[in-house]
N, C-alpha and C positions, 0 to 999 in steps of 0.2 A: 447173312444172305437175305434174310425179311425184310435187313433196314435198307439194303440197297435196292431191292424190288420197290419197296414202298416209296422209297424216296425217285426212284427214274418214274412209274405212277404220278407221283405229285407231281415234277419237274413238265410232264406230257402232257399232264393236265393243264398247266399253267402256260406252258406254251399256246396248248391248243385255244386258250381263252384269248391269251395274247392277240393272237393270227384274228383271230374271229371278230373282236374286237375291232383289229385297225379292216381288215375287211366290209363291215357294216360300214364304219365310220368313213370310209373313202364307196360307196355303195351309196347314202342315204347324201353325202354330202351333193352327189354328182344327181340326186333327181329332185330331190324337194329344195325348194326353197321356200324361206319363211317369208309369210306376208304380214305387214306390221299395221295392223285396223287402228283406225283414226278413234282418238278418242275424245276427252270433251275438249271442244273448241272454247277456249278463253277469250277474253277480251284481252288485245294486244296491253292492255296497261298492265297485266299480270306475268306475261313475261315479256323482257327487252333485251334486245342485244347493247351489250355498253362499251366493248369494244371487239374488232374485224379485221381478221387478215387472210388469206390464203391457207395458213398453213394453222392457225388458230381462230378458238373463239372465245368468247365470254359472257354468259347469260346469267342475267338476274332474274329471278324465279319468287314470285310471292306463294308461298303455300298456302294450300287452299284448303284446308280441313286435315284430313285422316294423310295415308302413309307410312311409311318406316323414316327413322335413321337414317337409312341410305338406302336410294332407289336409284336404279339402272338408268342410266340418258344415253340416247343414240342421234347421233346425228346421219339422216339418209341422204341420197343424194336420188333425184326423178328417179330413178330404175331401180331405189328402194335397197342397195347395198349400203352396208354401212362403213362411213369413213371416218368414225370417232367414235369410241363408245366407253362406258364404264360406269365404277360404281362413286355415287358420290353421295357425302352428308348433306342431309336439308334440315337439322337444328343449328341456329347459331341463337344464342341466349340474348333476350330483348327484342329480337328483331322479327319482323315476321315475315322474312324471305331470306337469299341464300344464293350466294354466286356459285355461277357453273364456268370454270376455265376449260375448255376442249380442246387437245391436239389433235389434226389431223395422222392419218396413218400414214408413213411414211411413201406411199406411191397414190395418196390421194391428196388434192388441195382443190381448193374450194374456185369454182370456174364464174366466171362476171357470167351475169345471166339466166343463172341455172336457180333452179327450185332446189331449196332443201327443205327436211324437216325434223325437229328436235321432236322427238317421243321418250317419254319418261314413264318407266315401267318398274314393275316389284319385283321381277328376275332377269336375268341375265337371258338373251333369247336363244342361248345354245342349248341351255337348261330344258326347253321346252321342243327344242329342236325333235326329238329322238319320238315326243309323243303325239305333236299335234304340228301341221306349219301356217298356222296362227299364234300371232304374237298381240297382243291387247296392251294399247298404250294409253295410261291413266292420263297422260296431257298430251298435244296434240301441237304444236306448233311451229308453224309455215314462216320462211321465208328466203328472201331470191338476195342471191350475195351482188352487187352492183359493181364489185372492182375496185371500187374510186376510193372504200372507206379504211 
């Protein structure tokens, strides 16, 4: 009789975390959103795009000092949503920069016109989500997709 008391206890409990959980999570999703502060401006020869599409990208990245292994890249779009993001390696042995291939998300592609910006950061900005809605991006890099390339 103890173990089953104990055990519907634990079960109630875990429920209750469950519920609470997706509760906050659909609560905090619907009021904050995260703002992604600009960070050092580079000279365009430190990063480039090498090849552009709609629906992909490709950026070569010269490292600039410090960092990890793999640091977070997001690509925004003006209204600062993200429409490609992830974790990617910045060592390759010899070299001292590092390509970046971006997919689009499936119901975003990249519009002739439009302002984007590549921000590369040390965490994932969901990570930060729950504590602050400032996101700090170690690199900083603008630009406007044209269509034609």
């Amino acid at each position: 009789m103890r173990k089953l008391l104990f055990s519907s206890l634990v079960l109630v409990f875990l429920l209750g975390m469950v519920s609470c959980a997706s509760y906050m999570d659909k609560y905090y999703k619907g009021k904050k959103k995260i703002h992604f502060y600009h960070g050092k401006k580079h000279p365009d020869v430190f990063i480039s795009i090498v090849d552009i599409s709609s629906t992909d990208i490709k950026f070569k990245v010269t490292r600039l000092g410090g960092g990890g292994i793999y640091l977070y890249h997001v690509v925004l779009d003006e209204n600062e949503e993200r429409i490609s993001e992830g974790w990617f390696p910045t060592r390759r042995v010899g070299n001292d920069y590092y390509f970046v291939t971006m997919k689009m998300k499936e119901e975003n592609a990249l519009q002739a016109g439009m302002r984007y910006r590549l921000c590369i950061g040390g965490q994932n900005p969901d990570q930060v989500y729950y504590r602050t809605n400032r996101y700090q991006c170690y690199v900083d890099y603008e630009f406007v997709f044209s269509g034609n390339d």
